[in-house]
ChimeraX commands (.cxc) that place a marker at each C-alpha (Angstrom):
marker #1 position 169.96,-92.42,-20.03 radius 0.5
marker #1 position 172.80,-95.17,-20.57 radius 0.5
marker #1 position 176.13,-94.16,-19.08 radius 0.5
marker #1 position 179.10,-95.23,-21.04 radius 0.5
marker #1 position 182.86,-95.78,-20.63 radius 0.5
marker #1 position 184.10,-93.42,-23.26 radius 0.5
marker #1 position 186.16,-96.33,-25.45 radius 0.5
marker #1 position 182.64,-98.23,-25.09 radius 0.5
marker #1 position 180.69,-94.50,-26.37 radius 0.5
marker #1 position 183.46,-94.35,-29.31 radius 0.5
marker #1 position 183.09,-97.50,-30.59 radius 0.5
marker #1 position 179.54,-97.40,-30.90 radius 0.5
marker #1 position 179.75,-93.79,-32.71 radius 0.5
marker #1 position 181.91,-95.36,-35.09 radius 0.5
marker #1 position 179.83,-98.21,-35.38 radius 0.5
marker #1 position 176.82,-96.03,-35.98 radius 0.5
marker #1 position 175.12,-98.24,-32.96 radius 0.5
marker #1 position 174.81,-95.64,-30.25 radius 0.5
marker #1 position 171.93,-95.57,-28.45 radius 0.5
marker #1 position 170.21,-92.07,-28.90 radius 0.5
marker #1 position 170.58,-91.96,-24.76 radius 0.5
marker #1 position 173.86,-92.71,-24.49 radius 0.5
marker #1 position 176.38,-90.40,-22.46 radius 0.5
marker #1 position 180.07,-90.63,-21.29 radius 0.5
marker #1 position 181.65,-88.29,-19.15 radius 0.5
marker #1 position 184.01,-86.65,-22.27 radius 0.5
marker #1 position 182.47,-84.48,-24.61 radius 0.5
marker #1 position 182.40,-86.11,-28.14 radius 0.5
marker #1 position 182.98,-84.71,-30.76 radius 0.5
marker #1 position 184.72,-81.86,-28.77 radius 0.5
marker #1 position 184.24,-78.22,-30.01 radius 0.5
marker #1 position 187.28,-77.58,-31.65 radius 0.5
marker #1 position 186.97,-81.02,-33.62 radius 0.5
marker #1 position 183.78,-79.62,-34.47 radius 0.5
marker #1 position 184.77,-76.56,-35.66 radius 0.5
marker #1 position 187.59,-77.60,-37.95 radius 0.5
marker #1 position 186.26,-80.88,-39.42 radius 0.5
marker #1 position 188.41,-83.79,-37.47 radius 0.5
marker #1 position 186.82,-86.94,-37.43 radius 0.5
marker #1 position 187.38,-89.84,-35.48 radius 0.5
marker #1 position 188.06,-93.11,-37.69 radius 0.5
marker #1 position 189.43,-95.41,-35.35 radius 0.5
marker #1 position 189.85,-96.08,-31.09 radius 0.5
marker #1 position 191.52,-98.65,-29.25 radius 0.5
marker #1 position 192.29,-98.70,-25.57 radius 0.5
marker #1 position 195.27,-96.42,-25.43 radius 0.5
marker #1 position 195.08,-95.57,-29.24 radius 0.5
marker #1 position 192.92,-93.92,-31.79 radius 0.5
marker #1 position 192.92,-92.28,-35.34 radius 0.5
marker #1 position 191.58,-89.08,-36.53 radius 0.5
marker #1 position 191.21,-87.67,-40.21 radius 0.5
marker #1 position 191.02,-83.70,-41.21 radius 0.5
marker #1 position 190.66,-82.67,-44.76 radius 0.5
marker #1 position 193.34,-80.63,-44.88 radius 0.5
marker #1 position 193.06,-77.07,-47.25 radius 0.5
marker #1 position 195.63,-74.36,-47.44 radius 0.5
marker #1 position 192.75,-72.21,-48.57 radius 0.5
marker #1 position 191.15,-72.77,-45.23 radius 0.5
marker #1 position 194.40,-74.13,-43.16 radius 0.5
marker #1 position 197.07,-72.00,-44.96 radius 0.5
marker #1 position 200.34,-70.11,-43.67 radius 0.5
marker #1 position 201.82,-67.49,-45.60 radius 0.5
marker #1 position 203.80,-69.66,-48.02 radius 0.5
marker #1 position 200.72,-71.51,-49.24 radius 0.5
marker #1 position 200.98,-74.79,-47.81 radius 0.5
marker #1 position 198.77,-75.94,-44.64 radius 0.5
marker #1 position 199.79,-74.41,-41.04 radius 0.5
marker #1 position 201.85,-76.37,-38.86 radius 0.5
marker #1 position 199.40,-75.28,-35.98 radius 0.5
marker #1 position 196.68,-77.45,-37.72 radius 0.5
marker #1 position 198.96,-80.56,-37.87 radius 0.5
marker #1 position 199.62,-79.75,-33.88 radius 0.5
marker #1 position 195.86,-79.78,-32.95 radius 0.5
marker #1 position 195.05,-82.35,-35.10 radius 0.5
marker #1 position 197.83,-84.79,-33.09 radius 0.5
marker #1 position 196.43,-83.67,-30.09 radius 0.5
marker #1 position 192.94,-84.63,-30.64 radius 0.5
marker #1 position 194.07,-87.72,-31.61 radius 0.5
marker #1 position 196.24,-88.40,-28.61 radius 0.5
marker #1 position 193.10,-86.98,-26.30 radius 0.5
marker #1 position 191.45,-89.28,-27.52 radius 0.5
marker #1 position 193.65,-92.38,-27.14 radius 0.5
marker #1 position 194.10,-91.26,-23.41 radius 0.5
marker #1 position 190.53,-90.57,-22.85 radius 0.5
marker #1 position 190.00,-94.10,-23.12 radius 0.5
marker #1 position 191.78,-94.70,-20.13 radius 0.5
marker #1 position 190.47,-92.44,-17.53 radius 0.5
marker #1 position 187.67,-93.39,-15.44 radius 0.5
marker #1 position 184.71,-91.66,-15.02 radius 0.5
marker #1 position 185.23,-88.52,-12.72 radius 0.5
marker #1 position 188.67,-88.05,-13.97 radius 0.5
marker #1 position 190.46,-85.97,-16.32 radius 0.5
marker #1 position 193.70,-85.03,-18.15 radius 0.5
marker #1 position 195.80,-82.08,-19.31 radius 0.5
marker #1 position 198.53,-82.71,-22.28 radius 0.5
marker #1 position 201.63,-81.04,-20.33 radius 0.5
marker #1 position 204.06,-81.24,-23.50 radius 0.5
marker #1 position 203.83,-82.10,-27.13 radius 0.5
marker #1 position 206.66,-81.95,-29.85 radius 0.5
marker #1 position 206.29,-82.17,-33.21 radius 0.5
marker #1 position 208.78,-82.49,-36.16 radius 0.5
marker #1 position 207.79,-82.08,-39.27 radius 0.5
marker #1 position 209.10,-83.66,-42.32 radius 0.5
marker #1 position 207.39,-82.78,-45.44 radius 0.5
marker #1 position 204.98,-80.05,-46.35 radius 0.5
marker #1 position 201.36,-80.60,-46.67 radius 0.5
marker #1 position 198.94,-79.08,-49.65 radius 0.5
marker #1 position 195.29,-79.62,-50.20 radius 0.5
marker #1 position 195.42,-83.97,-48.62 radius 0.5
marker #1 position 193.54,-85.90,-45.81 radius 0.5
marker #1 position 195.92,-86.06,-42.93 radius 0.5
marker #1 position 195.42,-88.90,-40.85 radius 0.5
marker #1 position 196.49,-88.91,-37.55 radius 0.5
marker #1 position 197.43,-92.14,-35.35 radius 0.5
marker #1 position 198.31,-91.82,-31.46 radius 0.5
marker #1 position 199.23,-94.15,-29.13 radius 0.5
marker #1 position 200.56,-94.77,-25.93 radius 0.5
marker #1 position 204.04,-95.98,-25.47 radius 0.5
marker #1 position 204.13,-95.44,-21.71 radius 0.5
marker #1 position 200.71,-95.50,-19.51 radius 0.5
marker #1 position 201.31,-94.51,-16.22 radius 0.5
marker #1 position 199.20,-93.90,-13.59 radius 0.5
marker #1 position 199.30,-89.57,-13.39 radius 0.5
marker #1 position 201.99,-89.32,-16.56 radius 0.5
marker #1 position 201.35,-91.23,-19.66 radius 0.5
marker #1 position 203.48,-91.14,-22.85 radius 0.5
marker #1 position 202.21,-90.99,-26.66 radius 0.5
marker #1 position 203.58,-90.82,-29.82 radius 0.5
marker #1 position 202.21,-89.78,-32.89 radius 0.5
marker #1 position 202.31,-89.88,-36.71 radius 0.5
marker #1 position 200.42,-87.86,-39.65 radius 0.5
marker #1 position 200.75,-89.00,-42.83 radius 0.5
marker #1 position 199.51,-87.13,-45.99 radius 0.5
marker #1 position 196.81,-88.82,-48.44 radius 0.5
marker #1 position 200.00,-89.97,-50.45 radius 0.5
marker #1 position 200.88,-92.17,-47.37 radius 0.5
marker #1 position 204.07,-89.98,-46.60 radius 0.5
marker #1 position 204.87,-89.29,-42.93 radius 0.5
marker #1 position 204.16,-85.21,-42.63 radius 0.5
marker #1 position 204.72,-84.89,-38.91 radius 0.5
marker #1 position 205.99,-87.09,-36.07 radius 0.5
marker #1 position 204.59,-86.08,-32.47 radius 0.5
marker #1 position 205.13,-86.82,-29.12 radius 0.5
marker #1 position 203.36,-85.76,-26.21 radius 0.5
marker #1 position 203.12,-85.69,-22.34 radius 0.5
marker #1 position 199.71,-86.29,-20.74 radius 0.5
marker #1 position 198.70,-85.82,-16.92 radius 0.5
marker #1 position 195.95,-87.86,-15.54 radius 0.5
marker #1 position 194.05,-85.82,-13.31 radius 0.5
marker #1 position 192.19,-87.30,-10.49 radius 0.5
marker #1 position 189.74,-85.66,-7.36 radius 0.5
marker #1 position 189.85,-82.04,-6.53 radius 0.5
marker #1 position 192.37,-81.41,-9.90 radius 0.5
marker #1 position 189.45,-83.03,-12.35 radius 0.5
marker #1 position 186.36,-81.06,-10.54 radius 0.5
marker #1 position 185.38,-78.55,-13.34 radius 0.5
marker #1 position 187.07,-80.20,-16.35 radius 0.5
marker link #1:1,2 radius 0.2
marker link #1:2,3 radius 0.2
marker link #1:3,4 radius 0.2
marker link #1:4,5 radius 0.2
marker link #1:5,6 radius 0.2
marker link #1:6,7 radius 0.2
marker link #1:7,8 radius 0.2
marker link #1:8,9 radius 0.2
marker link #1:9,10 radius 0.2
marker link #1:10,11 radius 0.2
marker link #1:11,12 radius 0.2
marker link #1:12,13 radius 0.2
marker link #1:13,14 radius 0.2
marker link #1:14,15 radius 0.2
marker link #1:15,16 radius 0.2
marker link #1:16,17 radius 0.2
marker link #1:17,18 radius 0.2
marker link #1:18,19 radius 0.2
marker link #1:19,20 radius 0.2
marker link #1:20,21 radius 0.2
marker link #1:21,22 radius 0.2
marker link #1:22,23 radius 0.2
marker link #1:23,24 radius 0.2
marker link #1:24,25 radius 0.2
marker link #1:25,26 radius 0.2
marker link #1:26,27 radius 0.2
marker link #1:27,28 radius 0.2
marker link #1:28,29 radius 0.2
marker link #1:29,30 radius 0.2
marker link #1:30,31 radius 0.2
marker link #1:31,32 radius 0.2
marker link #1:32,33 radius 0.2
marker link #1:33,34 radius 0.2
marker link #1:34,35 radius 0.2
marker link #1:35,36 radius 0.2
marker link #1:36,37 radius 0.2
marker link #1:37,38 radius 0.2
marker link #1:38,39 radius 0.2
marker link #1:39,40 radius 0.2
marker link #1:40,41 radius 0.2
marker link #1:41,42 radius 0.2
marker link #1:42,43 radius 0.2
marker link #1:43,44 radius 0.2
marker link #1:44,45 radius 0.2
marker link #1:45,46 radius 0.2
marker link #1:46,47 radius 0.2
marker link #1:47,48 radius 0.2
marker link #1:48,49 radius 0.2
marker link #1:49,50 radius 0.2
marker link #1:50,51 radius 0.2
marker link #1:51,52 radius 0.2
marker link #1:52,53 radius 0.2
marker link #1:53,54 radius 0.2
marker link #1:54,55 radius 0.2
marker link #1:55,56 radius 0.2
marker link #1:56,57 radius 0.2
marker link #1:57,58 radius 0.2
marker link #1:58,59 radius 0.2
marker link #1:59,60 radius 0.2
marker link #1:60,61 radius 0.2
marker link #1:61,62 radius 0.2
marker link #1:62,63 radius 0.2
marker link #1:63,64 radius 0.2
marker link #1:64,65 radius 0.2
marker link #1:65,66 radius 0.2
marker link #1:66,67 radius 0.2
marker link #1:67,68 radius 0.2
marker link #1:68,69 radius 0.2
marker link #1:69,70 radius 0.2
marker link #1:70,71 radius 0.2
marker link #1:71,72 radius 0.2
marker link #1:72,73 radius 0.2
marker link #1:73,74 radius 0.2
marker link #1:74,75 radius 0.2
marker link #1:75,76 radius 0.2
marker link #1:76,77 radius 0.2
marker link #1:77,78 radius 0.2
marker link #1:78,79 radius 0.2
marker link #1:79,80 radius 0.2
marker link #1:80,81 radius 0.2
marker link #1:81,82 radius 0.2
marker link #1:82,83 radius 0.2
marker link #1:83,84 radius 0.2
marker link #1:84,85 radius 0.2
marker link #1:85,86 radius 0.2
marker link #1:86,87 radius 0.2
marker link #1:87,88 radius 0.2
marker link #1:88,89 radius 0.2
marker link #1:89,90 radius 0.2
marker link #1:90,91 radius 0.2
marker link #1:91,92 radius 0.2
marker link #1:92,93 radius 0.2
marker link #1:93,94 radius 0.2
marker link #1:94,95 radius 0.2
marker link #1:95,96 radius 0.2
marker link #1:96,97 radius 0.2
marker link #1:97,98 radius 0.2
marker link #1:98,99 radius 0.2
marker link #1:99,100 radius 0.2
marker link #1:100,101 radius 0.2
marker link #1:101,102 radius 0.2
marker link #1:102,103 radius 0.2
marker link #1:103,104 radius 0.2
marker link #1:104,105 radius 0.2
marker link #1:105,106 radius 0.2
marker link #1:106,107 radius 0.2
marker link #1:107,108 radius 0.2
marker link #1:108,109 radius 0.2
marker link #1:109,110 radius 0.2
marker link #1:110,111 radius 0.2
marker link #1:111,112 radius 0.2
marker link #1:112,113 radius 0.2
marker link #1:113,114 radius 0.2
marker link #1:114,115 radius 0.2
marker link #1:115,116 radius 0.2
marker link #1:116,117 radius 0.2
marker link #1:117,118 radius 0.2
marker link #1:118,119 radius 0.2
marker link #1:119,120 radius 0.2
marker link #1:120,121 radius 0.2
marker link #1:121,122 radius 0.2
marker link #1:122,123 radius 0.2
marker link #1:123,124 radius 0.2
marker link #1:124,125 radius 0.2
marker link #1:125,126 radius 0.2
marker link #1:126,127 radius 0.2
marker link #1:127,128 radius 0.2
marker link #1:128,129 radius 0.2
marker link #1:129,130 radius 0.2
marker link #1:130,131 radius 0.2
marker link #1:131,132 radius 0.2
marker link #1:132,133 radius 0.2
marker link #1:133,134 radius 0.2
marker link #1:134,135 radius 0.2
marker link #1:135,136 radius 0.2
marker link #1:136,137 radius 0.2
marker link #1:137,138 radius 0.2
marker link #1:138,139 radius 0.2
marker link #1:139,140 radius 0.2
marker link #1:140,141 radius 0.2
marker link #1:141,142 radius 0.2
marker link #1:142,143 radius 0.2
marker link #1:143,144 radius 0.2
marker link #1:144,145 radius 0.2
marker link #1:145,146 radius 0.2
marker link #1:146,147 radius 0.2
marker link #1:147,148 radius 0.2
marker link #1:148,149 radius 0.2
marker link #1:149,150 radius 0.2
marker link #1:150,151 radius 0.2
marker link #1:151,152 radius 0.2
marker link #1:152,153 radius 0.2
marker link #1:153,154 radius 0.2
marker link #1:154,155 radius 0.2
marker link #1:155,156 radius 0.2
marker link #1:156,157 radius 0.2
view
């Protein structure tokens, strides 16, 4: 088995070069990405990119265009994963706040979402946001609160 940091384990997986032994201490992809079809397209220290093809037939509020929930989840899992590339094995991190404004509606598009951090601190660390529609257009705007969690507070997450 070959322990990896996680930014080390993502860039790999998007390389397609990741040892069929590899681990990191984050689950990737994470449940919920599975389960709605976000992918991770890029990661940086501090930053990544993730991609969801969006489908109001699938993803859809009551006026027919996609839910503004799936924009919100789809911003967090990109900033989780920006920050999990900072924490250290045996560590952990809870978003505490996110806002979102959004700014034009979304239809049947990829969404592609880019975090990243504006503010790294060492328990409260700052990230902002932006998902734009296939067309290129800015959909959403998002910024978000994230705790670093650290000894007894990580055990279990």
């Amino acid at each position: 088995m070959v322990f990896l940091p996680v930014l080390d384990y993502l860039k790999l997986q998007l390389a397609d070069a990741l040892p069929a032994d590899a681990v990191t201490h984050m689950r990737y992809p994470t449940a919920i990405s599975r389960l709605l079809g976000i992918r991770i397209c890029e990661v940086d220290k501090a930053s990544a990119t993730v991609e969801i093809d969006a489908d109001p037939a699938l993803h859809g509020n009551q006026q027919g265009t996609v839910h503004g929930g799936l924009l919100c989840e789809l911003a967090d899992a990109a900033i989780g994963t920006a920050h999990s590339t900072v924490v250290e094995a045996g560590e952990s991190f809870a978003s505490i706040e996110l806002h979102i404004r959004f700014f034009r509606p979304v239809f049947r598009t990829t969404l592609r979402a880019q975090a990243k951090a504006i503010h790294l601190g060492r328990n409260l660390s700052h990230y902002r946001c932006e998902i734009l529609r296939g067309d290129g257009k800015l959909a959403a705007s998002v910024t978000s609160a994230v705790m670093s969690l650290r000894g007894e507070q990580a055990r279990g997450r």
